[in-house]
GUFIDREN-417380 format. One record per residue (C-alpha): residue number from 1; x, y, z. Coordinates in steps of 0.05 Angstrom, whole numbers. Layout:
BEGIN
{site NUM,{X,Y,Z}};
...
END
This chain:
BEGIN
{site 1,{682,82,1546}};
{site 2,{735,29,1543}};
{site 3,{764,34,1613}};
{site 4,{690,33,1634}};
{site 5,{685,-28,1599}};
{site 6,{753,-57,1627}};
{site 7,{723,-40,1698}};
{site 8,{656,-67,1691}};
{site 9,{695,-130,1660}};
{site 10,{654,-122,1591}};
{site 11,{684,-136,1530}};
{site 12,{710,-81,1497}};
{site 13,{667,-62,1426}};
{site 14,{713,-84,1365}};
{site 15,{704,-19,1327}};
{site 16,{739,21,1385}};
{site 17,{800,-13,1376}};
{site 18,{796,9,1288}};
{site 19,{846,73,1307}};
{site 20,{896,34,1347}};
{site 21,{900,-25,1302}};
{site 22,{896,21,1245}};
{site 23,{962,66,1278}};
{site 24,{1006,-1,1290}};
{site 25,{994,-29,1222}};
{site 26,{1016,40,1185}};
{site 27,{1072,43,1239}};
{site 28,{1097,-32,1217}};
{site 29,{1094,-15,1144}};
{site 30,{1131,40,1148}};
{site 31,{1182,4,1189}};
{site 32,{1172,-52,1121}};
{site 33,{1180,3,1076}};
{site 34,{1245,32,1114}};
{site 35,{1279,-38,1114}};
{site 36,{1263,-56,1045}};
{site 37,{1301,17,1027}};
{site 38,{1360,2,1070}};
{site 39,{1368,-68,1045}};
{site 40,{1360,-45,963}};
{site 41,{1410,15,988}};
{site 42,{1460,-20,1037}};
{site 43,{1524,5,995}};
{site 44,{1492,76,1004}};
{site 45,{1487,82,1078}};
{site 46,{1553,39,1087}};
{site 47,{1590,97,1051}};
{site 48,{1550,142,1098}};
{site 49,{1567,104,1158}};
{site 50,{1638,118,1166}};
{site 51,{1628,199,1159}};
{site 52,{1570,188,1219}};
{site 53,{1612,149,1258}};
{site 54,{1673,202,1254}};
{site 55,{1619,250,1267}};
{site 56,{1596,213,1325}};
{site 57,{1657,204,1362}};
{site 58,{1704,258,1351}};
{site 59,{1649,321,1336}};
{site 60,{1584,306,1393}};
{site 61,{1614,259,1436}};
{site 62,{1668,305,1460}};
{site 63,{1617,366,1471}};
{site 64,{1600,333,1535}};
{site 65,{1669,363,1557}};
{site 66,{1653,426,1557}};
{site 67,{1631,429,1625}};
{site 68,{1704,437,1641}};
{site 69,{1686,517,1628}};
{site 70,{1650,517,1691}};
{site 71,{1693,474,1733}};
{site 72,{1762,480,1756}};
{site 73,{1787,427,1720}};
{site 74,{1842,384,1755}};
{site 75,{1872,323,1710}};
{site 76,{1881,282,1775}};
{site 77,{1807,287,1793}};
{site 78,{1770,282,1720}};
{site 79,{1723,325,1689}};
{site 80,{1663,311,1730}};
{site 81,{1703,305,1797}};
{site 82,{1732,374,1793}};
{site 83,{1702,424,1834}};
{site 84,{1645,473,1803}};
{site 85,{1658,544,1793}};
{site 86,{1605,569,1757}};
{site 87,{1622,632,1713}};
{site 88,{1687,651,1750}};
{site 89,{1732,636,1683}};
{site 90,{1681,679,1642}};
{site 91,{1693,729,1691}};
{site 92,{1764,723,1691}};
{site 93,{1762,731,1609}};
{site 94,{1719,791,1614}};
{site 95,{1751,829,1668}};
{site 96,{1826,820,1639}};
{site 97,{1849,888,1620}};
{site 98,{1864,873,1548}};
{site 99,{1795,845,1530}};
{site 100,{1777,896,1488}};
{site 101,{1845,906,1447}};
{site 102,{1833,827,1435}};
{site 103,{1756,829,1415}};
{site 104,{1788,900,1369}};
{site 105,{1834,863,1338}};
{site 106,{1802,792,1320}};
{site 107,{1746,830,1298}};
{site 108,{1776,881,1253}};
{site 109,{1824,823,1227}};
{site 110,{1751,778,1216}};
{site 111,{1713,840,1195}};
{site 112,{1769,867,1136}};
{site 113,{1782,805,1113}};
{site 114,{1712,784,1099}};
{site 115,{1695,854,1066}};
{site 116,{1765,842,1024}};
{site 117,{1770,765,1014}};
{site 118,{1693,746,1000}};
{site 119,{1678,794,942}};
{site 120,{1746,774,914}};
{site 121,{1723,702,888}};
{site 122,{1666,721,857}};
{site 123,{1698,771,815}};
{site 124,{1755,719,788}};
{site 125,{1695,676,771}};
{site 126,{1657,733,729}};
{site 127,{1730,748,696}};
{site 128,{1740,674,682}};
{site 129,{1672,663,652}};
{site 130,{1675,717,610}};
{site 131,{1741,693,579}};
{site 132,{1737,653,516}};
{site 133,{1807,627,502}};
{site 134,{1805,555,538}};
{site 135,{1886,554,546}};
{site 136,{1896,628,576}};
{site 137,{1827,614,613}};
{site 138,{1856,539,643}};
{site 139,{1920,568,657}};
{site 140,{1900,630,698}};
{site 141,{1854,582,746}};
{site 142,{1917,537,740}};
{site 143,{1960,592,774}};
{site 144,{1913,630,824}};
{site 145,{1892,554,848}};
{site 146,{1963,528,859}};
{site 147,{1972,582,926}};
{site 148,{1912,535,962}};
{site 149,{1966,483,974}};
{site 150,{2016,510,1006}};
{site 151,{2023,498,1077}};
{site 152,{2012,552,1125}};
{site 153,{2084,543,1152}};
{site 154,{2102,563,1087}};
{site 155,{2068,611,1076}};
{site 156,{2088,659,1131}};
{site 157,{2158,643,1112}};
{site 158,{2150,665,1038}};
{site 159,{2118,735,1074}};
{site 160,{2176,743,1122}};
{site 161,{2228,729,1066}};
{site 162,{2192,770,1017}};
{site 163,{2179,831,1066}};
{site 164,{2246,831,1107}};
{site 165,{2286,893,1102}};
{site 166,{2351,870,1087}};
{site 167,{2335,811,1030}};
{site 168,{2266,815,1020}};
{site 169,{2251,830,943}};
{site 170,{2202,894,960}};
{site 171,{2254,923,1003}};
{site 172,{2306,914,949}};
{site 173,{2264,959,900}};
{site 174,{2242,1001,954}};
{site 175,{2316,1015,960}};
{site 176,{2333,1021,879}};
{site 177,{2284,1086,890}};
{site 178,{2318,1115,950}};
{site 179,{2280,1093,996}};
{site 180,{2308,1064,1068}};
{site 181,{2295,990,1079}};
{site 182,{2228,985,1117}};
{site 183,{2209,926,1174}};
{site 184,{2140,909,1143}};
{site 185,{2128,851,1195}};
{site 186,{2147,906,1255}};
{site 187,{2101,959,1230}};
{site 188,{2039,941,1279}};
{site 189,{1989,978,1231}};
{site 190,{2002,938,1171}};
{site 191,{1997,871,1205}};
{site 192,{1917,863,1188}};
{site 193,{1933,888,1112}};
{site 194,{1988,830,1112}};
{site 195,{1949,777,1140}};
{site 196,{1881,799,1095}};
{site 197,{1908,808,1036}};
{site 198,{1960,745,1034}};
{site 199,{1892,705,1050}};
{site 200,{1851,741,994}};
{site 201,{1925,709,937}};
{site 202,{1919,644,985}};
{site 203,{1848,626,975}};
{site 204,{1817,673,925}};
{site 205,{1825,619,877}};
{site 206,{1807,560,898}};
{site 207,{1739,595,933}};
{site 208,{1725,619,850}};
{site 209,{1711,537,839}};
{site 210,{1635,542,873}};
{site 211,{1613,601,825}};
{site 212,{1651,578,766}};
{site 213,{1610,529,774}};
{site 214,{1545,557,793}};
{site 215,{1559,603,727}};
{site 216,{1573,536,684}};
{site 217,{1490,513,698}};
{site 218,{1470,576,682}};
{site 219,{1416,562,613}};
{site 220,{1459,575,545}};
{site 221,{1389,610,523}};
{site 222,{1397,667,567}};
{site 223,{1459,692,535}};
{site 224,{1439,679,470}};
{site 225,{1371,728,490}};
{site 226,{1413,780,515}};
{site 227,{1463,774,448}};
{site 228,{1402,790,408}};
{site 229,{1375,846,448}};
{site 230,{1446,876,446}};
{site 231,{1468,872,506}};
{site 232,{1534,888,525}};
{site 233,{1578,846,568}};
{site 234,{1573,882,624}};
{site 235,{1490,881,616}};
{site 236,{1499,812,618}};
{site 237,{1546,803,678}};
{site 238,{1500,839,708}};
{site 239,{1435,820,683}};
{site 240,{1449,746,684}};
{site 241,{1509,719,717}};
{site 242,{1512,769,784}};
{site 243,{1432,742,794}};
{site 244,{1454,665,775}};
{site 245,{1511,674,841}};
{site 246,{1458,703,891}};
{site 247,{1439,649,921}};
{site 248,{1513,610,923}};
{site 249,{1533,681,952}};
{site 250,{1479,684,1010}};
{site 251,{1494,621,1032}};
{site 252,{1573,624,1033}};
{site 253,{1557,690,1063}};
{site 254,{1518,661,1133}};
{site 255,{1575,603,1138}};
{site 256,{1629,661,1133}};
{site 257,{1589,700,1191}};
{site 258,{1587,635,1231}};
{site 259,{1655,641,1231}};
{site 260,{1673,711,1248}};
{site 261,{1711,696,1303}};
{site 262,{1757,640,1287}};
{site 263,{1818,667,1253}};
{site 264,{1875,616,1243}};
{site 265,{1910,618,1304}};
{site 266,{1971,581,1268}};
{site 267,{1977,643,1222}};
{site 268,{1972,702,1265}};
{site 269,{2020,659,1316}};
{site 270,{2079,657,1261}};
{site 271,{2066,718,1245}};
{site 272,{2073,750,1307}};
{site 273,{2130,791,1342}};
{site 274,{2142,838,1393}};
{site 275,{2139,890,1351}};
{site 276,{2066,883,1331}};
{site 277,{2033,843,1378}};
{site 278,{1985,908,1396}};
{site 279,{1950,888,1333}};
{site 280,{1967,819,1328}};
{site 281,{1948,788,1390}};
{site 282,{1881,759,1381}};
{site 283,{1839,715,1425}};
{site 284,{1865,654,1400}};
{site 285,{1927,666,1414}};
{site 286,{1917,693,1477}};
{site 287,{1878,636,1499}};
{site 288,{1940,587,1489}};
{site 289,{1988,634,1523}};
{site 290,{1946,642,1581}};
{site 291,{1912,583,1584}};
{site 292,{1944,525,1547}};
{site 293,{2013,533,1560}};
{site 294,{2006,550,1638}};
{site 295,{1957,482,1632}};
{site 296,{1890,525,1645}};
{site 297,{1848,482,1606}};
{site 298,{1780,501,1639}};
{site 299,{1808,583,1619}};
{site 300,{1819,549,1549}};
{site 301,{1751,522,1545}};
{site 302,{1712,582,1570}};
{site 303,{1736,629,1528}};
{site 304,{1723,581,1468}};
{site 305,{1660,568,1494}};
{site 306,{1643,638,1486}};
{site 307,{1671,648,1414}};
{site 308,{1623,588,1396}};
{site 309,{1558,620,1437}};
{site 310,{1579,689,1383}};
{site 311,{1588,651,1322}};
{site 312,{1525,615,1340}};
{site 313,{1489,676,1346}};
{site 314,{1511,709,1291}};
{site 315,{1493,647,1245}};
{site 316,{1427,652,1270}};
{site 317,{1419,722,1259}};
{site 318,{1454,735,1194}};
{site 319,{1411,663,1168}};
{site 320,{1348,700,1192}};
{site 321,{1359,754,1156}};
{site 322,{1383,725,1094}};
{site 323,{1310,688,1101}};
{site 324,{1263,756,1105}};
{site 325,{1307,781,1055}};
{site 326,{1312,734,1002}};
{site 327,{1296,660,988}};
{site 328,{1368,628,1008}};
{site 329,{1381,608,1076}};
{site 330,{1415,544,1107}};
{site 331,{1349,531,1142}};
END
């Protein structure tokens, strides 16, 4: 009716134009309403300025360069004046001969240490909470929390000193009892065992802080219910506090998943020699062999491209699950 009217050059009726007039006045006082918030809360978004603006800059800005996946990248000619190549570096990955020992081996390193290092916190947090006296309780988060800090660098070198054959303090004993001085770091089927299980003393503690304190907000009254029905402690570990880390669990769980194939390339790298790389090498560190240090960045970024497309997809999944299955999920 109103572009006939606009046509026929009649005036439009007023009550036609109610909805519009109606939809730019809400829209303007909900622009009001949004400046009036940001004014009363500058100090708020100022302090969350700064994070966006790292965010910004060095996290989405720089995804644009991953187009150098599909191009054969050439520093001279720039990212977008390199030639395209499509999937040739994807196929180059796939096709390698040792593909396979390198999706084995990040996997099984990814794999064993999430079945070995994720249950691990959560126990040290039900052991903590169950203990009473506050100066053995302080001093036992004191000590497994201290490993956190140390540098990776240093930490390979305390496993190479500790596990070499002629110094190292296990071979010593090992060699009180008769037996010959073993090459731990050479022995290519105890490399994943090595790297899992110095993770599991490295982190074990400071990953206990998130359901130490999930089991700290858990209501006094529930304990003192259980006390009266005679429960034992066990009962209520598992009654109460196992229930009270579910949801912490589940959602620690789908960010370890999303991460299932990054391992620490700075790790496995110092901790790699000759003697066990058929376990060791992983993709990372294949990646900079091949493709970093012969300055094959567009090799490099396809083959990270593709770890990220897994991850993704196993964030997806394991958060879709977590969803049908339960109430906790990241989205």
């Amino acid at each position: 009716m109103s572009s006939m009217h606009k046509e026929l050059g009649a005036p439009v009726p007023s009550g036609q134009n109610k909805p519009y007039q109606a939809a730019s006045a809400g829209s303007k006082s909900s622009l009001q309403l949004i400046r009036k918030k940001m004014k009363r809360h500058w100090q708020l978004y100022l302090v969350i300025f700064l994070p966006m603006l790292y965010l910004v800059i060095f996290k989405y800005i720089p995804m644009a360069g991953v187009v150098i996946a599909f191009k054969d990248y050439n520093v001279i000619k720039g990212i977008w004046g390199s030639p395209w190549v499509g999937l040739d570096y994807f196929k180059q990955f796939f096709e390698s001969p040792n593909f396979w020992l390198y999706m084995k081996n990040t996997l099984g390193i990814s794999v064993y240490g999430l079945l070995v290092g994720f249950p691990a916190p959560i126990l040290l947090a039900l052991a903590l909470n169950e203990i009473r006296n506050g100066f053995f309780k302080s001093s036992v988060q004191l000590i497994t929390y201290a490993p956190y800090f140390i540098s990776t660098v240093i930490m390979v070198s305390i496993l190479i000193v500790t596990l070499s054959p002629n110094v190292g303090i296990i071979s010593k004993f090992m060699h009180m009892l008769g037996v010959e001085n073993t090459n731990f770091m050479g022995i290519p089927s105890l490399f994943k065992s090595i790297y899992v299980w110095s993770d599991v003393w490295q982190y074990t503690g400071y990953g206990a802080i998130i359901y130490i304190a999930a089991l700290a907000g858990v209501n006094p009254e529930l304990y003192e219910s259980a006390k009266v029905d005679g429960a034992s402690r066990l009962q209520k570990i598992f009654s109460i506090d196992i229930p009270s880390l579910i949801p912490v669990s589940i959602i620690l769980l789908i960010l370890n998943m999303g991460n299932i194939m990054k391992i620490g390339f700075e790790k496995v790298y110092l901790m790699q020699n000759p003697l066990n790389v058929s376990t060791s090498e992983v993709i990372s560190t294949y990646v900079y062999k091949v493709g970093l240090l012969s300055s094959n960045f567009s090799f490099s970024a396809s083959i990270g491209l593709f770890n990220s497309i897994i991850n993704l997809m196993l964030l997806v999944g394991v958060n879709y699950l977590a969803k049908k299955l339960s109430n906790s999920s990241l989205w």
